[in-house]
C-alpha positions as CSV (number, residue, x, y, z in Angstrom):
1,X,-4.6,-33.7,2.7
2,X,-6.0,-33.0,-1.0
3,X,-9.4,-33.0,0.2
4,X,-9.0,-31.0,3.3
5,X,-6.9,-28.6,0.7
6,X,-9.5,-28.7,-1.6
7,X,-12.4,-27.7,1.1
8,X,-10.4,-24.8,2.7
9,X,-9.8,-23.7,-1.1
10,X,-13.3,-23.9,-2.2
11,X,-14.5,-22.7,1.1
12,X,-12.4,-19.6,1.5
13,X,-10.5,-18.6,-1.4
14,X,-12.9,-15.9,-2.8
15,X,-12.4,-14.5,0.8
16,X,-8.6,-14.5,0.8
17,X,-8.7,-12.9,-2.9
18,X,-11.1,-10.0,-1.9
19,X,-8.7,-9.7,1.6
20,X,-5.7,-9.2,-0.7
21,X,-6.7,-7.4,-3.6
22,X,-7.8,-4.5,-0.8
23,X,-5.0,-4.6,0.7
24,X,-2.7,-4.5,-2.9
25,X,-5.3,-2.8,-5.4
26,X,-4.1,-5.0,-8.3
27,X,-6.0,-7.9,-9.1
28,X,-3.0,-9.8,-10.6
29,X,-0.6,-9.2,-7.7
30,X,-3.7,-10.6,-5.4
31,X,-3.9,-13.5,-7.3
32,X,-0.4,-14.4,-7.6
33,X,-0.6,-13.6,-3.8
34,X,-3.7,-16.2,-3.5
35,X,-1.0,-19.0,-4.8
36,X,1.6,-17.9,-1.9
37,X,-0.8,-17.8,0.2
38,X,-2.1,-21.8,-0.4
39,X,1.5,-22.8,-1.4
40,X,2.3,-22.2,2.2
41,X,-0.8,-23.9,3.6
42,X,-0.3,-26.6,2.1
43,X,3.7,-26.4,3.3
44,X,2.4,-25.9,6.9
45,X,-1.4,-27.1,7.6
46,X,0.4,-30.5,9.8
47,X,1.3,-27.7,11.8
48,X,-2.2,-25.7,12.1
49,X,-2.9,-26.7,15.7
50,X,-6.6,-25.5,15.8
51,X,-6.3,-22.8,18.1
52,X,-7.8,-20.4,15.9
53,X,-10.9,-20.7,13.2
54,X,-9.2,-22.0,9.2
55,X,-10.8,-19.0,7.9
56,X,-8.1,-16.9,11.3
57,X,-5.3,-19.1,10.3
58,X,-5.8,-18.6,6.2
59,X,-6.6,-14.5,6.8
60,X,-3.2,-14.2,9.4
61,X,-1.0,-16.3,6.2
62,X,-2.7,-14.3,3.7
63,X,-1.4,-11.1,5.6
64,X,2.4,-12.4,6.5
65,X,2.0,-12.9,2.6
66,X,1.1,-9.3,1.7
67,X,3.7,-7.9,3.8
68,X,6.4,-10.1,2.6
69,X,5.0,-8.7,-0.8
70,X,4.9,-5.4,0.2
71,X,8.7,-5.7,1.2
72,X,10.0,-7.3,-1.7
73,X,8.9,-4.1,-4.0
74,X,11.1,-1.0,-3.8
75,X,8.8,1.7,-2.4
76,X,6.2,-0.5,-0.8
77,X,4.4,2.5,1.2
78,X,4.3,4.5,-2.0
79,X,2.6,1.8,-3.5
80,X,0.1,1.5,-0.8
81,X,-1.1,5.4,-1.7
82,X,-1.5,4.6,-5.7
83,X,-5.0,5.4,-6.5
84,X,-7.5,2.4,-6.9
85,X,-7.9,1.3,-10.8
86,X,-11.7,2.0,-11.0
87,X,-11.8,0.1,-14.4
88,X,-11.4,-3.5,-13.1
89,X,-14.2,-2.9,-9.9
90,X,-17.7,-4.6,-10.1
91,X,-20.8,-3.4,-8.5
92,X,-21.8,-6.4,-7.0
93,X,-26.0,-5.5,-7.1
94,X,-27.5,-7.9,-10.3
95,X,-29.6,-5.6,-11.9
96,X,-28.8,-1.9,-10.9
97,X,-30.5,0.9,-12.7
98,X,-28.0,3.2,-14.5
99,X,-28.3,6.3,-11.5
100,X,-27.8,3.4,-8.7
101,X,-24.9,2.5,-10.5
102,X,-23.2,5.7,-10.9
103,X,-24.0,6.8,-6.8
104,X,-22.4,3.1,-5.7
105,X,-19.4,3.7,-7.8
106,X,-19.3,7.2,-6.2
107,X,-19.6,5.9,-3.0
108,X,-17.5,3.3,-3.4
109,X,-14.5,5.3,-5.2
110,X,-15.1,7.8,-2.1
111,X,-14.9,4.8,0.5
112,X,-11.2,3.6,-1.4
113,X,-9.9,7.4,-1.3
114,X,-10.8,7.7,1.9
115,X,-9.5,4.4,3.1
116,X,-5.7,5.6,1.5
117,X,-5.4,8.0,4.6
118,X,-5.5,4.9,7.1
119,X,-2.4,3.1,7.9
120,X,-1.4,-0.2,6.2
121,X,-2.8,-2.0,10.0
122,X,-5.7,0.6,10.1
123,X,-6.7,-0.7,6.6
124,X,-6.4,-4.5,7.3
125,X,-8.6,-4.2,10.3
126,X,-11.5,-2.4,8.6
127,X,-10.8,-4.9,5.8
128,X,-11.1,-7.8,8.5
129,X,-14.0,-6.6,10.3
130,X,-16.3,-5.3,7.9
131,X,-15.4,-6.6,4.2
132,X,-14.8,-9.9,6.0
133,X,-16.5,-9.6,8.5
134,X,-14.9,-11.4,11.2
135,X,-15.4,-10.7,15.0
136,X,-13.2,-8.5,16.9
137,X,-11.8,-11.8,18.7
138,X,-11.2,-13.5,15.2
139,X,-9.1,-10.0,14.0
140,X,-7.2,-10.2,16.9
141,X,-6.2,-14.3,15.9
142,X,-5.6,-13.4,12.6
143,X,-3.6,-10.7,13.4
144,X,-1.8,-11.8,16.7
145,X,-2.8,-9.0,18.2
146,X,-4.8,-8.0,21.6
147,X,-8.8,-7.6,21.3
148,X,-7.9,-4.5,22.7
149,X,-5.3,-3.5,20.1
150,X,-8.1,-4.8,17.5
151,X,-10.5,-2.5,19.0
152,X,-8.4,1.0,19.6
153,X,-6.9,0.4,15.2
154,X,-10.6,0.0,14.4
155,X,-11.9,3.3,16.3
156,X,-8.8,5.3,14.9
157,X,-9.4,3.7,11.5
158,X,-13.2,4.7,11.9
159,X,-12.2,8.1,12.6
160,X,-9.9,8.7,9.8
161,X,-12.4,7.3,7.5
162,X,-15.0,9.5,8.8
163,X,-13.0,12.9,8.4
164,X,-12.5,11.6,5.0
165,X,-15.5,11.1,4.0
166,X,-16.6,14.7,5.1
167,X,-14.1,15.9,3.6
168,X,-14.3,14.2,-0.1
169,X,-18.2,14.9,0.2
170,X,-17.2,18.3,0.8
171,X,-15.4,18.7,-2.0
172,X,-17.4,17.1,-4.3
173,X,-20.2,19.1,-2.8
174,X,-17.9,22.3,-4.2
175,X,-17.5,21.1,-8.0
176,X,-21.0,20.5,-8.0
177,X,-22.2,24.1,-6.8
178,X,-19.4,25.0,-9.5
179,X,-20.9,23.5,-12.3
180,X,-24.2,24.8,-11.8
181,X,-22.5,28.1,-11.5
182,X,-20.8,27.6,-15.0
183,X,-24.1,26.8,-16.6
């Protein structure tokens, strides 16, 4: 069992880390999440049947784990709404020039503020599909849902984030138009 542990652990865990932290924006609370998360693995893997991919059956735990987390704190859905602490994010590119970094951060700050108008199921899916990048049948596993259910929270998701996005590059179309007004 240690070995098996220590595969799924070394083969997915920066996966199930990057799933939570999206999901609770606090790199801590995703890490002490991670633990819950593998604490019940290995409680419950004599009982994984195989039906589904590891990487289904780790991302479906990992999610019954955020929610129970997300219960347990008074105001959970209030939580889900605090803004994203842009201090502790990484631009993943090795050797960015100064102006690439700036427009990814932009972009990326954008994508997170838009992504806090989706619902808490809206978010996991888009965090599942493209973060993750599992297949629409491998969301539906890991969340117990229909493909189709899968499919019709991704295109609402996608539409949400897409009037977002117009609308926080409107806006930040507006302060820049005012700045060069002020000078």
């Amino acid at each position: 069992m240690d070995s098996v542990f220590d595969k799924l652990y070394e083969k997915y865990h920066q996966d199930v880390f990057q799933f939570l932290f999206y999901l609770v924006k606090n790199r801590e609370q995703a890490e002490d999440l991670v633990q819950e998360v593998y604490i019940r693995v290995l409680k419950s893997y004599g009982k994984f049947e195989g039906k589904s991919s590891e990487k289904t059956w780790l991302f479906s735990i990992a999610r019954n784990v955020a929610i129970d987390s997300f219960r347990k704190q008074k105001g959970w859905k209030q939580r889900l709404l605090e803004k994203f602490d842009w201090d502790t994010q990484q631009v993943k590119d090795e050797h960015p020039i100064p102006e690439q970094i700036a427009i990814q951060k932009d972009e990326i700050r954008w994508m997170y503020e838009a992504m806090d108008a989706c619902t808490v199921d809206q978010r996991t899916v888009v965090i599942l599909r493209y973060l993750q990048e599992l297949s629409i049948v491998e969301t539906a596993e890991a969340l117990g849902w229909t493909e189709s259910k899968v499919k019709t929270t991704q295109h609402r998701a996608l539409n949400v984030l897409k009037k977002q996005m117009e609308l926080l590059l409107e806006r930040e179309g507006d302060k820049s138009e005012k700045v060069r007004v002020e000078r």
